[in-house]
N, C-alpha and C positions, 0 to 999 in steps of 0.2 A: 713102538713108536707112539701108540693111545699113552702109554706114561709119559712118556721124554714130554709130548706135547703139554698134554696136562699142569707138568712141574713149570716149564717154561712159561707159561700161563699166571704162573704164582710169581714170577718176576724172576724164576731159580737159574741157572745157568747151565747146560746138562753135558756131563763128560761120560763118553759112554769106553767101557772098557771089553774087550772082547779077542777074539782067536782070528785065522783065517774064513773060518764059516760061522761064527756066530756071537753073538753081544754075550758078554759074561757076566755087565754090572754097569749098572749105570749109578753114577754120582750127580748131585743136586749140589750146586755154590749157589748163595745168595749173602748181597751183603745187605746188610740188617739196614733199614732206611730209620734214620732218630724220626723220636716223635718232632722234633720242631723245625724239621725239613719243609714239610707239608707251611707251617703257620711261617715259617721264612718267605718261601715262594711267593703266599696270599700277599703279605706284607709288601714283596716287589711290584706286586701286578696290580693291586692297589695305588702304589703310587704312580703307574702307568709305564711300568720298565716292562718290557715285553721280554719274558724268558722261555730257552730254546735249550734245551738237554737233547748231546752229540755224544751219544756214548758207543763202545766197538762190541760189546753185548748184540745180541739177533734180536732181532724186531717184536719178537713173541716177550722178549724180556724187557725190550725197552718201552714195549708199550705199556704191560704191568706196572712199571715203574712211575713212567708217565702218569699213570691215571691216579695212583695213591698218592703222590703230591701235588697235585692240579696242576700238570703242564700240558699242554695240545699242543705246543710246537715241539717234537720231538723226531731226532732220527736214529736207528737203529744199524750199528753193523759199520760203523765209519771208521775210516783208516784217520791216522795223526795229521795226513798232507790235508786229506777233506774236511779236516777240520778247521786247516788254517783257510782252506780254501772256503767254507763256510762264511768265515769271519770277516774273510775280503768281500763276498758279496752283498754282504749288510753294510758294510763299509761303503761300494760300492751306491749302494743305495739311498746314502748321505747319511747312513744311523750311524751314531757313536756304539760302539763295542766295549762291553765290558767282559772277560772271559775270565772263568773261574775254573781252574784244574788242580791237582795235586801229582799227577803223574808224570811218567818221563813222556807218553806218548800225548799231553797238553801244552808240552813246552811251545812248539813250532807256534799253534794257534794264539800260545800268550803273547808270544812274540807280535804276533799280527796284532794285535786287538789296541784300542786305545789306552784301556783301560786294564789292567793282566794284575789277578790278586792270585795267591797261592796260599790252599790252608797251610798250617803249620807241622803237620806229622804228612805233610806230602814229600815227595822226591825233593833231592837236592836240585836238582836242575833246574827244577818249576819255581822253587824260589829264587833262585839266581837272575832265571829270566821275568818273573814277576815283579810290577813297579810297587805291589802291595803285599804280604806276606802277615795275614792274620795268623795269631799264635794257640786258636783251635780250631777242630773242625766241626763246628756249631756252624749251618748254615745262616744261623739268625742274625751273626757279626757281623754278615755281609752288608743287610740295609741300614745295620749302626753304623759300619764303616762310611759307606756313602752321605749317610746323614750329617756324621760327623767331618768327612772333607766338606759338604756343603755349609756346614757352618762356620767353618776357618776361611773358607775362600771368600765367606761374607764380611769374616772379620777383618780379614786383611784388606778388604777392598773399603769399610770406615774406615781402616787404623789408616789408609793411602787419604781417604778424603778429608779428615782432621787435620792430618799432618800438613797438607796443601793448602787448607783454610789459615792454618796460625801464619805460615810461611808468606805466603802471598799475600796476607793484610799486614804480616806484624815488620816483613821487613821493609816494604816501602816505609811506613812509619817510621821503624827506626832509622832508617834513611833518611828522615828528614822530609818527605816529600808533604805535609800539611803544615811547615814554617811557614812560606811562603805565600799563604791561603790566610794563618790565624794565627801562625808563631808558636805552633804545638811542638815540643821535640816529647819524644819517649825516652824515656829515662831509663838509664840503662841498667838498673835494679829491675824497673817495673819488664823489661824485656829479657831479661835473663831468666825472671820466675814465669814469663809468661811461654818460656823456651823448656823449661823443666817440667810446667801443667803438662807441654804439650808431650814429651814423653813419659808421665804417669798415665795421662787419659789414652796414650794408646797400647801401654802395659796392663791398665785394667781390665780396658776392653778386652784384651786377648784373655786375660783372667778367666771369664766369665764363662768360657770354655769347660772350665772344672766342672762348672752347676750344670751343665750339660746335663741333661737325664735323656736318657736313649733308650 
């Protein structure tokens, strides 16, 4: 048992094989943690996203694990329902959820979450029900991902407030409505190219996306 414990300790997984009266052999699983798991995490928690690893591993293993990639919120030994049920209580407690699994037993919790990405050599399932399905499993995609939905939702919401600008000035104008003030009409060359500007400047803007460095 002083081994089993020991290995569990190193984050190892312990399968013991044995008879009716006695242990014959004990096996150690561990899966190898990438070096840039650890500098993903920092990169989250830095930006103030608060991460919680729910894994069905015993506690002596999830805490090992815990601690080599800087997590403290960690629980050891959880079933797939307690995970979803997890999910609902941060929910619950007005946090948006973002849940990252690759497994069949992540599915349920992806389900729950606001936010459900699935790495890309995970179960079929987890991406079916994930709204995001990154194509490795590099934990460091993850704060690119987010980065990168936070700078399209920025753009979309210019490319909506440009669009509103040309429309709401340019067609009263060309409607005529400053004749009657000073006998301006807009000519309806100058308002067709000013209807064209306004879809290049909101195809650029979304451009600009590309230069993205992340």
């Amino acid at each position: 048992m002083q081994t089993a414990e020991s290995l569990e300790e190193q984050a190892k997984t312990v399968i013991f094989f044995g008879n009716e009266k006695q242990v014959l052999a004990i096996l150690a699983i561990a899966d190898k943690i990438k070096e840039t798991s650890k500098k993903a995490i920092t990169t989250l928690q830095n930006k103030g996203i608060e991460v919680y690893m729910l894994t069905g591993d015993n506690n002596k293993t999830a805490s090992a694990v815990a601690k080599q990639v800087g997590i403290t919120n960690y629980q050891g030994e959880v079933m797939p329902s307690d995970k979803a049920a997890f999910v609902e209580k941060l929910q619950a407690d007005g946090k948006t959820v973002a849940m990252v699994g690759d497994g069949i037993n992540d599915s349920h919790a992806l389900a729950q979450a606001n936010v459900s990405i699935a790495m890309g050599k995970g179960s079929d399932i987890a991406m079916d029900v994930a709204k995001m399905t990154l194509i490795t499993s590099d934990l460091q995609s993850i704060p690119k991902a987010l980065e990168l939905s936070k700078r399209t939702v920025l753009g979309i919401r210019q490319n909506l407030f440009w669009a509103f600008i040309y429309n709401i000035i340019g067609i009263p104008i060309a409607a005529g409505v400053l004749y009657p003030v000073n006998g301006f009409l807009l000519d309806p060359m100058i308002a067709g190219a000013a209807m064209a500007f306004s879809s290049v400047s909101v195809v650029a803007n979304s451009l600009r996306l590309k230069r993205v460095k992340l």
